[in-house]
C-alpha positions in Angstrom: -46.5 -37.7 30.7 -43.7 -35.4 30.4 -43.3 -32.5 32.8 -40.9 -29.8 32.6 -39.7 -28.0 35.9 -38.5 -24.1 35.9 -37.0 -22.2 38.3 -35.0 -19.3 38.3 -32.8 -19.5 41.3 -30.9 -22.3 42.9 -32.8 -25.4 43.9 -32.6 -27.0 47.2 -31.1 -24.3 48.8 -33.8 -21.9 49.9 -37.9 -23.1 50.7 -38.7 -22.7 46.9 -35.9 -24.6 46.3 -36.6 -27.4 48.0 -39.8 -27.4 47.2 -38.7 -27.4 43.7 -36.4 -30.9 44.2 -38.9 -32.1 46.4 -41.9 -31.8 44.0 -39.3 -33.6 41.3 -38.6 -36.3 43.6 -42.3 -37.0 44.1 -42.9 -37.1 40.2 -40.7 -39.5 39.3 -43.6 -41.8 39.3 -44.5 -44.8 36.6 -45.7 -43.1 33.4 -44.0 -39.5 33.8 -41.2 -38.1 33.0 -39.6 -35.1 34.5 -37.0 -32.3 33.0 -35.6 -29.3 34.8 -34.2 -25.9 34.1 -33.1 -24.1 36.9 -30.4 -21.5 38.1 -27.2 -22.3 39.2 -23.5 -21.1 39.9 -20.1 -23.3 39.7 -19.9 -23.2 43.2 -22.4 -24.7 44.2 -23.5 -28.4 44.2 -26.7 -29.5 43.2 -28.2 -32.3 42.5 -31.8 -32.5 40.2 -32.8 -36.0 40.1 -34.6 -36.0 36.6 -34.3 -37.5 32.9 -32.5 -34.0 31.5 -31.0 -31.2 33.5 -30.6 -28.4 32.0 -29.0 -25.5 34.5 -28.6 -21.5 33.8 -25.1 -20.9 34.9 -25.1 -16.9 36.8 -21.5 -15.0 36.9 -20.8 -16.3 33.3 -19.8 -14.2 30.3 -23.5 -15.0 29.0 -25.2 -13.8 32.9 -22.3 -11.9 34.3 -24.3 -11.2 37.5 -24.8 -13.5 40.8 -27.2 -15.6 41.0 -31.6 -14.0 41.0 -33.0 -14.5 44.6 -36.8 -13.9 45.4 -35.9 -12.6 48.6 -33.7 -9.7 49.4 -31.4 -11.7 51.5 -30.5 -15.1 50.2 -28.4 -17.8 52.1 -25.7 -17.6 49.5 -24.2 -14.3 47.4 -27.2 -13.4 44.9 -28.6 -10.0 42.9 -31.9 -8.5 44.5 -34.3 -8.1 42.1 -35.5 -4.7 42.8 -31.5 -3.7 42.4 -31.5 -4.9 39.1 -31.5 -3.0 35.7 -33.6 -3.2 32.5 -30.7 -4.4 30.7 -30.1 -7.2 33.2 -33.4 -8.5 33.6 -33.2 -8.5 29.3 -30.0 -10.7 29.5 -31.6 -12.8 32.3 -35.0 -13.4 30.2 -32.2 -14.1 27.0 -30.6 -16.3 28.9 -33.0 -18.4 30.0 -35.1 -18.4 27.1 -32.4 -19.7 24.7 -32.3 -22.8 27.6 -36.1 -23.3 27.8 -36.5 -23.1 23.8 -33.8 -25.6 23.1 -35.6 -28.1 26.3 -38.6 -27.6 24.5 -37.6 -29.0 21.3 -35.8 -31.9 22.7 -37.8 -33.0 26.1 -41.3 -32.0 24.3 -43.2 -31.6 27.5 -46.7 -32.0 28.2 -46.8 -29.8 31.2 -44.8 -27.2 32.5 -44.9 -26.2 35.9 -43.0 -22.9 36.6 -42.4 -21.9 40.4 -42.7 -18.1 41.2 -45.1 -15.8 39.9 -42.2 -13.5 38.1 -40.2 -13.1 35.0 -39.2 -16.3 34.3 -42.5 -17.8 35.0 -44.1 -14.9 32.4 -41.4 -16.0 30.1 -42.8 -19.8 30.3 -46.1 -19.0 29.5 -44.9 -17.1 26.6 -42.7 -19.7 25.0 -44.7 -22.8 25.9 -48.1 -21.4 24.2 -49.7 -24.8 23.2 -48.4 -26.7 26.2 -50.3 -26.7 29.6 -48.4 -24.3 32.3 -48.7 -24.4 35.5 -47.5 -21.2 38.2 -46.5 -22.0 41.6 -46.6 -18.9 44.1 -44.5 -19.2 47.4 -45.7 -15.9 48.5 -42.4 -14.2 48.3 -43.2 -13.5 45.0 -46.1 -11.3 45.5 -44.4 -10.1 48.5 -41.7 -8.9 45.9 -44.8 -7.7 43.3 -46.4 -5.4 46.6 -43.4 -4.2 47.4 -42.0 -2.8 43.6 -45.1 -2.6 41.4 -42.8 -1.5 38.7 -42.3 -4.9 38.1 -46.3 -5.4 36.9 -45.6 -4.6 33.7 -43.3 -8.2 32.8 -46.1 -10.1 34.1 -48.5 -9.7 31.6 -48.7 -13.5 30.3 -49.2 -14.2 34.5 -52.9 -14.3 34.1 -52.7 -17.0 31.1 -51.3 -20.0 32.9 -53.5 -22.8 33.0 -53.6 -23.0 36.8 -51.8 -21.4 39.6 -51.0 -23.3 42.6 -49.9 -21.8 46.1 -49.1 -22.8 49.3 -51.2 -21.1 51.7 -54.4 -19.0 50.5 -53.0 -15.8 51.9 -52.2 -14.3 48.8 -55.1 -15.2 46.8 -56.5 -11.5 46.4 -53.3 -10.1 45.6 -53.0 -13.0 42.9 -56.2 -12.0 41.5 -56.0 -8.2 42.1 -52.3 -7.7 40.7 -51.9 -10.2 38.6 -55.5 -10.5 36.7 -55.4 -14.4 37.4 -58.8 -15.8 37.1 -60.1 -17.2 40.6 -61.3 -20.3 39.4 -57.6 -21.1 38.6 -56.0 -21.3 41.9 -55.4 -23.6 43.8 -54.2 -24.0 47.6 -52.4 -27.2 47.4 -49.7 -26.3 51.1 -46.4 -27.4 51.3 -44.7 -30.6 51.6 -41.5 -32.2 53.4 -39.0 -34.5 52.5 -40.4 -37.6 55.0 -37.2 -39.8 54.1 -34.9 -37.0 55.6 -37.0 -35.7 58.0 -38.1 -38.0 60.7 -38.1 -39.1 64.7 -35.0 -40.1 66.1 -34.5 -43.9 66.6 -33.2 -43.6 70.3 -33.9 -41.4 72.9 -30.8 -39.2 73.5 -29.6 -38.5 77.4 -28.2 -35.2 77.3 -27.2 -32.6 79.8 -28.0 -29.5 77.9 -31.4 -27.7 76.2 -30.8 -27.5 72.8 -32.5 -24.9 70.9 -32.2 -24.7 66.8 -33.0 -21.5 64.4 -32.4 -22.3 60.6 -32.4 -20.3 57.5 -31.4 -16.9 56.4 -29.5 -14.8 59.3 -31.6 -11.2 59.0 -33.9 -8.4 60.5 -36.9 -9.8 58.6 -36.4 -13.3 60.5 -36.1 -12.3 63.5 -33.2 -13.8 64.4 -31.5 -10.9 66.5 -35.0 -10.8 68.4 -34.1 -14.3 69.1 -30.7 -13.9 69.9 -32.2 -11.1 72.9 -34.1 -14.4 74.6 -31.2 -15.9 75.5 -29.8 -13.8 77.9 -33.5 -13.9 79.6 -34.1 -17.5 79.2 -30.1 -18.4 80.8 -31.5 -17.4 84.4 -33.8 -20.1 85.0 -31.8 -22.9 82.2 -27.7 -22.0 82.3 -27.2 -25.1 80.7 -29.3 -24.4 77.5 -27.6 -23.7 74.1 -29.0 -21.7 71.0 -28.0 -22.9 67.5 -28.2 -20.1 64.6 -27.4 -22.1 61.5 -27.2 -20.3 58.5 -24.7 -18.2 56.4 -24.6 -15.1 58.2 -22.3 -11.7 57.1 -19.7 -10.1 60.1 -22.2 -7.9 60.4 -24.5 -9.8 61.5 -22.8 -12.3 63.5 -21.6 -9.2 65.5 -25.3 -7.9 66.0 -26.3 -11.5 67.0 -23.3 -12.0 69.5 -24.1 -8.4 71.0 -28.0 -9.3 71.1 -27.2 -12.6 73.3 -24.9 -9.5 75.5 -22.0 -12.2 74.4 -23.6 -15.2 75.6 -21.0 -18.2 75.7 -24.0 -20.3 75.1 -25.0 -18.9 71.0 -23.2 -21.5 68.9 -22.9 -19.7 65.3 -23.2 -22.1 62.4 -22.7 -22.4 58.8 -25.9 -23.4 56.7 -26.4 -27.2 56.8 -27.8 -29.4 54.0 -31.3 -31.1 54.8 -29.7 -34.1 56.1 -27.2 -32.6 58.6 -30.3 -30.5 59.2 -32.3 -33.1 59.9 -29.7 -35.0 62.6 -29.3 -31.9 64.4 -32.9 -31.3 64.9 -33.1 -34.6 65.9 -30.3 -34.0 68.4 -32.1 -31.0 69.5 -35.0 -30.1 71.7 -36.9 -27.4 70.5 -36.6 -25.3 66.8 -37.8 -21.4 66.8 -39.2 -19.8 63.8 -39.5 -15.8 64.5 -39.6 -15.1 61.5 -41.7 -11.8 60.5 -42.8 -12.7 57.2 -43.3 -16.3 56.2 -45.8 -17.4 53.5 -45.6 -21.0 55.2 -42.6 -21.8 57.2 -42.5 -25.8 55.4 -39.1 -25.9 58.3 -41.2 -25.6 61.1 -43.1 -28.7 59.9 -39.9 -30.4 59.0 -39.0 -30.2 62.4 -42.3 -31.3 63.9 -41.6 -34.3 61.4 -38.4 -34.8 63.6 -40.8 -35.1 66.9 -39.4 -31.7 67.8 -41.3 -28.7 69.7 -41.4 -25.9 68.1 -41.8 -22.3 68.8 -43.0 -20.0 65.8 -44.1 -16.6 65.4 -47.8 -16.2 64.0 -47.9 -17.6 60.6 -51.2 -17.8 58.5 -50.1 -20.3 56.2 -48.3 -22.6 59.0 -51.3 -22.6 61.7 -53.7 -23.1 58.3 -52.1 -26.2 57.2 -51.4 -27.5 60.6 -54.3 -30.1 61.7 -56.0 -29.6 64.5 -54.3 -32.7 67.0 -51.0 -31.4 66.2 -52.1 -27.8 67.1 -54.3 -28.8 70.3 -51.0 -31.4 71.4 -49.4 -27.9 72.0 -46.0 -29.3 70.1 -46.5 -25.9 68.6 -46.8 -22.4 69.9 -47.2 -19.3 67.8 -46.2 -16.0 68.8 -48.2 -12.8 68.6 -46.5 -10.4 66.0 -45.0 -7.3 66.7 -46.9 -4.5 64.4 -45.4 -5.4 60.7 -44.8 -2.7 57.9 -43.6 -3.2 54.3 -44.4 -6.5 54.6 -41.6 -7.8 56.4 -40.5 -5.4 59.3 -41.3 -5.0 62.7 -41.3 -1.9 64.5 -38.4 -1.1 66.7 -41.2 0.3 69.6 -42.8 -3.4 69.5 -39.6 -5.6 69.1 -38.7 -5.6 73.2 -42.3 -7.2 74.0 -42.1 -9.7 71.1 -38.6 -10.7 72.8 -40.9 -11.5 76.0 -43.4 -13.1 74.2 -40.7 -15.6 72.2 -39.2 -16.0 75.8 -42.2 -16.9 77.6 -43.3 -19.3 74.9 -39.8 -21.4 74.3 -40.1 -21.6 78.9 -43.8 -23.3 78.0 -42.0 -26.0 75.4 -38.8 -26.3 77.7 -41.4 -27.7 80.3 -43.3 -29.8 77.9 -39.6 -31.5 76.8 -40.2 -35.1 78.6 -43.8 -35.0 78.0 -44.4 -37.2 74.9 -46.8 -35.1 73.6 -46.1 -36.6 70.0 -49.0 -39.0 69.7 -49.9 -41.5 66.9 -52.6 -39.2 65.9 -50.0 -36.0 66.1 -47.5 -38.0 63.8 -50.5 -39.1 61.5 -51.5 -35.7 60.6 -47.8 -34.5 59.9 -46.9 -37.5 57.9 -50.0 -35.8 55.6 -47.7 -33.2 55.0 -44.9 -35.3 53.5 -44.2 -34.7 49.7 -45.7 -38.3 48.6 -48.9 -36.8 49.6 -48.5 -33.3 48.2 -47.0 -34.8 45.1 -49.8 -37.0 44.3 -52.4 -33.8 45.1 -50.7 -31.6 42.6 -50.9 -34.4 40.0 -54.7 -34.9 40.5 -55.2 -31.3 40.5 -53.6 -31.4 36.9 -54.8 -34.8 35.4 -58.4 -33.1 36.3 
């Protein structure tokens, strides 16, 4: 079998992209074949590991525009889709067409599977007409679709893909509602983690210090400032903890996080890591936070249950679905009643002060729980489920059948 792989933006740097290497990784199986078109820009290294990469290079005479993000914020410089204009979404469809036609002709796939229910993905189904096509939503597509219903009108072929799959049921009516996709052609197949990347630490570290870990994109609809407001609370009862924001963050920001910890010596600032340097420094660490307001899964979260860490998350649907029950009753997760949400992705500013209490009170319950080896056989079991050589082989029988 010969699979094709599409996605518009960068892989491995954002959840979809990961996902998208990930998924590639788990496919390069006996039998199949895999090929890749994807965006990309000279600065950046990536790696696809697949028979033919093909790569759609942004901020070049042919796309002179930074790289398309799904979300409005984007750990690295990108164009916000709602920003855009008709004449730059037309050289962005030219651009990648004239990659996927020429891939088509040499690579001949069998399948395509497309990630993000969006222009590119519309574009797919258009090109490959005889070929099976398969759309994966990571929810910030329809999050994008609610939000600018102008864009309705490119996603006409949406509904003709042979089968949609998503990770978290969520968005299922909005799928259906918005995008005409028959019901009978979705399926919820969750997320998956990289399990050779992600795992428990070897030795038990002694350390003097409470290490907590936020990771991903530095802005409101994360909650990262929220966070940032816990640690003056949280330094009264544990001076000798440290919070870890890791990810590319504007002056701006880092001055609105700095001011939210009221200048805290203990907020260490970082750079965005890659998975692996991710991965040691959760595994250095104590306890990862996910406050995020809008998440359609939150596939880090799991990561760093992977690493045996605790986590603290706000409430996400998709997350607490896919969890299993031992790993939610071992309480190596808490979730976090919302603030009230709007537009999606925004809190209120009346409700944000008691969310800050709530976050505090629950990263106090996992500081407690630290030396308690509440990662079980049966906890570890049901998270090594989650790994992508499980969710890579459920996709594929969800296709062969």
């Amino acid at each position: 079998m010969k699979i094709l792989h599409v996605l518009t933006q960068l892989p491995a740097k954002t959840g979809s992209g990961v996902y998208f290497t990930n998924l590639i990784e788990s496919l390069n199986q006996p039998g199949i074949e895999n090929a890749a078109v994807y965006g990309y820009e000279k600065e950046h290294d990536v790696k696809v590991n697949c028979k033919i990469s093909l790569p759609v290079t942004y901020n070049t005479e042919e796309l002179p525009f930074r790289i398309c993000g799904m979300s409005d914020e984007m750990p690295y410089e990108s164009t916000v889709y709602s920003e855009m204009t008709d004449e730059q979404i037309e050289i962005l469809l030219k651009a990648f067409k004239k990659r996927l036609i020429e891939i088509k002709e040499e690579f001949k796939p069998d399948l395509v599977i497309t990630h993000h229910l969006f222009f590119i993905s519309d574009l797919v189904r258009e090109i490959f007409d005889k070929e099976k096509v398969v759309g994966i939503s990571h929810g910030t597509d329809i999050r994008q679709i609610k939000k600018h219903k102008k864009f309705l009108k490119r996603l006409s072929h949406i509904k003709d893909l042979d089968y949609v799959l998503t990770v978290t049921d969520k968005e299922d009516e909005a799928i259906i509602k918005l995008l005409k996709v028959d019901p009978g052609k979705i399926h919820n197949v969750g997320g998956g983690y990289n399990d050779k990347i992600f795992y428990p630490p070897k030795f038990t570290h002694v350390k003097d210090t409470i290490d907590l870990v936020y990771a991903g994109k530095v802005s409101q609809s994360k909650g990262v400032f929220e966070l940032c407001k816990t640690l003056p609370i949280l330094e009264k009862n544990y001076p000798n903890i440290r919070l870890y924001i890791i990810g590319n963050a504007s002056e701006e920001s880092i001055h609105i996080m700095k001011e939210s910890s009221n200048y805290s010596k203990r907020l260490i600032i970082c750079h965005a890591l890659d998975q692996k340097k991710l991965a040691h420094l959760l595994r250095e660490s104590d306890i990862f936070i996910l406050p995020s307001y809008f998440e359609a899964l939150g596939l880090i979260a799991i990561e760093a249950l992977a690493c045996d860490r605790l986590v603290v998350a706000s409430h996400i649907d998709g997350l607490i679905e896919t969890l299993g029950e031992n790993t939610k009753q071992a309480k190596v997760i808490e979730f976090t009643e919302l603030p009230r949400i709007y537009d999606i992705d925004k809190a209120y500013e009346e409700d944000k002060k008691a969310y800050v209490e709530r976050l505090s009170i629950n990263i106090e319950k996992q500081i407690k729980r630290i030396n308690q080896n509440l990662f079980t056989n049966e906890v570890r079991e049901e998270i090594k489920s989650l790994s992508w050589s499980n969710i890579g082989n459920k996709i594929l029988k969800i296709i062969k059948n």
